[in-house]
C-alpha positions as CSV (number, residue, x, y, z in Angstrom):
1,X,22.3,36.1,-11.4
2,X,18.9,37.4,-12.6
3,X,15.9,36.8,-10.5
4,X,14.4,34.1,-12.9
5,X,17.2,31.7,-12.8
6,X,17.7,31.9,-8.6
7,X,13.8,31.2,-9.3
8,X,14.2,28.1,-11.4
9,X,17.4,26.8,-9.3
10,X,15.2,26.9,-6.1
11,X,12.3,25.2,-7.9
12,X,14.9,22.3,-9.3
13,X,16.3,22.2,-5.8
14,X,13.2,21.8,-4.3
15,X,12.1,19.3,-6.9
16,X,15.0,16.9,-6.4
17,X,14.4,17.0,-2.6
18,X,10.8,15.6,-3.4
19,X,12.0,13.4,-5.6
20,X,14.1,11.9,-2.5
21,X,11.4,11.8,-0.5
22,X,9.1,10.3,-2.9
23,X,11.7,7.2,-3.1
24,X,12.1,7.0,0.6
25,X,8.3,7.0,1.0
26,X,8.3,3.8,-1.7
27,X,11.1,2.3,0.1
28,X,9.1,2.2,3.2
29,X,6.1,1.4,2.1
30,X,7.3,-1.7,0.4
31,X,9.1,-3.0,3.5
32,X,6.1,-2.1,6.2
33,X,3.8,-5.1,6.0
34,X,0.2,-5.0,7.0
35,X,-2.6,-8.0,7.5
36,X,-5.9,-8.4,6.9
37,X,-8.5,-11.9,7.7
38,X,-11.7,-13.1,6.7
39,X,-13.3,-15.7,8.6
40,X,-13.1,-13.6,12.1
41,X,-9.6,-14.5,11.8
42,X,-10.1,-17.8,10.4
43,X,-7.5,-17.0,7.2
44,X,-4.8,-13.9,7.8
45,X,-3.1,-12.6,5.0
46,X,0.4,-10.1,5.3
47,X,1.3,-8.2,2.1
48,X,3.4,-5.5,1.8
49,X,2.9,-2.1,1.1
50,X,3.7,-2.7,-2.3
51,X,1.3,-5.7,-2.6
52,X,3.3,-8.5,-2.4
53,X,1.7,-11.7,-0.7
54,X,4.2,-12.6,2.0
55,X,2.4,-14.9,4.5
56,X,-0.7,-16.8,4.7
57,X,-2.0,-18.6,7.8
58,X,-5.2,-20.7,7.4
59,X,-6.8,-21.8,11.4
60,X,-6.9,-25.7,11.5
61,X,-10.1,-25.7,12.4
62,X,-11.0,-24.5,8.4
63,X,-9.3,-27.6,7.2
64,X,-11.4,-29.7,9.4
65,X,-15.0,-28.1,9.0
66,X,-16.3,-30.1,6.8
67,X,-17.2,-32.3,3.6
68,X,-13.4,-31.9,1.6
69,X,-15.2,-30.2,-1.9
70,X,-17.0,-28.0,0.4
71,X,-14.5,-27.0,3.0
72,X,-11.6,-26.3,-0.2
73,X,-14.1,-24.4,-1.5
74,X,-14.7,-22.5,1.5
75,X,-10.6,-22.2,2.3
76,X,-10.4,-20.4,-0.9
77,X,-13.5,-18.3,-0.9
78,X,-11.5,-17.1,2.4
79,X,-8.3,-17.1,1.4
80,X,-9.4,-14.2,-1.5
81,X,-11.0,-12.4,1.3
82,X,-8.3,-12.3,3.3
83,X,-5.9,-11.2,0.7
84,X,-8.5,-8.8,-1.0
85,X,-8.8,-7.4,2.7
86,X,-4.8,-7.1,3.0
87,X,-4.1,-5.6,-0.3
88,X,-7.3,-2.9,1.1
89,X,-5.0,-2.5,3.5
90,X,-1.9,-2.0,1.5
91,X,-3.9,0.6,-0.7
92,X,-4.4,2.6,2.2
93,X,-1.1,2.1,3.5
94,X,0.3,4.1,0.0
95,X,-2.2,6.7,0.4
96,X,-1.3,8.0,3.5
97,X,2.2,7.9,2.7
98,X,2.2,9.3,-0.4
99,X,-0.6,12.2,0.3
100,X,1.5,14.8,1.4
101,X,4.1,13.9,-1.5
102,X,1.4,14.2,-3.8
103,X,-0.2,17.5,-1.8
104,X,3.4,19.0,-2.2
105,X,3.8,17.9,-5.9
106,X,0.1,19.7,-6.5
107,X,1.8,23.0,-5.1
108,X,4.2,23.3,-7.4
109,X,1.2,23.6,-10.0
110,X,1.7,20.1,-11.1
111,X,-1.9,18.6,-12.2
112,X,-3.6,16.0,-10.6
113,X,-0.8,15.3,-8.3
114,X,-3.0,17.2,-5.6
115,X,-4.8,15.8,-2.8
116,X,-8.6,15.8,-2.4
């Protein structure tokens, strides 16, 4: 076998390994939840890596604050918070998961799949 092709079998090898990886890193991230609150813990969000709302706790003490058209509109105003803070979360969740996938990927000459 000629030097060129052992070359380009270990390359494919190597890039069906971080194929695998790169689907086992999604598979975790999308099963690890993380939280985030507003409020100092009045409203807590839980998302998943992959962004997916999966739980939502709101203190009573919010519900009870209050005029009700001012204290909806202050559940809300910290129920986005909360979720916008949880999906911040989420995002960098991915990015340390994915960055030494994406370091590896930017060896292999690959562009803009490097880190920083």
């Amino acid at each position: 076998m000629s030097e060129g092709v052992s070359d380009m079998s270990g390359l494919l090898a190597h890039a069906q390994q971080m194929q695998q990886q790169l689907v086992e890193a999604q598979e975790a991230i999308a099963r690890t939840e993380v939280s985030g609150s507003a409020g100092g813990g009045l409203v807590t969000a839980r998302v998943t890596g992959a962004g997916e709302l999966v739980g939502l706790s709101i203190d009573p003490r919010v519900v009870e604050s209050g005029p009700p058209a001012e204290t909806a509109e202050a559940i809300a105003d910290l129920v986005l918070a909360a979720v916008r803070n949880a999906n911040h979360e989420a995002d960098a969740l991915r990015a340390k998961a994915m960055g030494p996938i994406a370091d590896a990927l930017g060896g292999l000459g690959l562009p803009g799949l490097s880190g920083p």
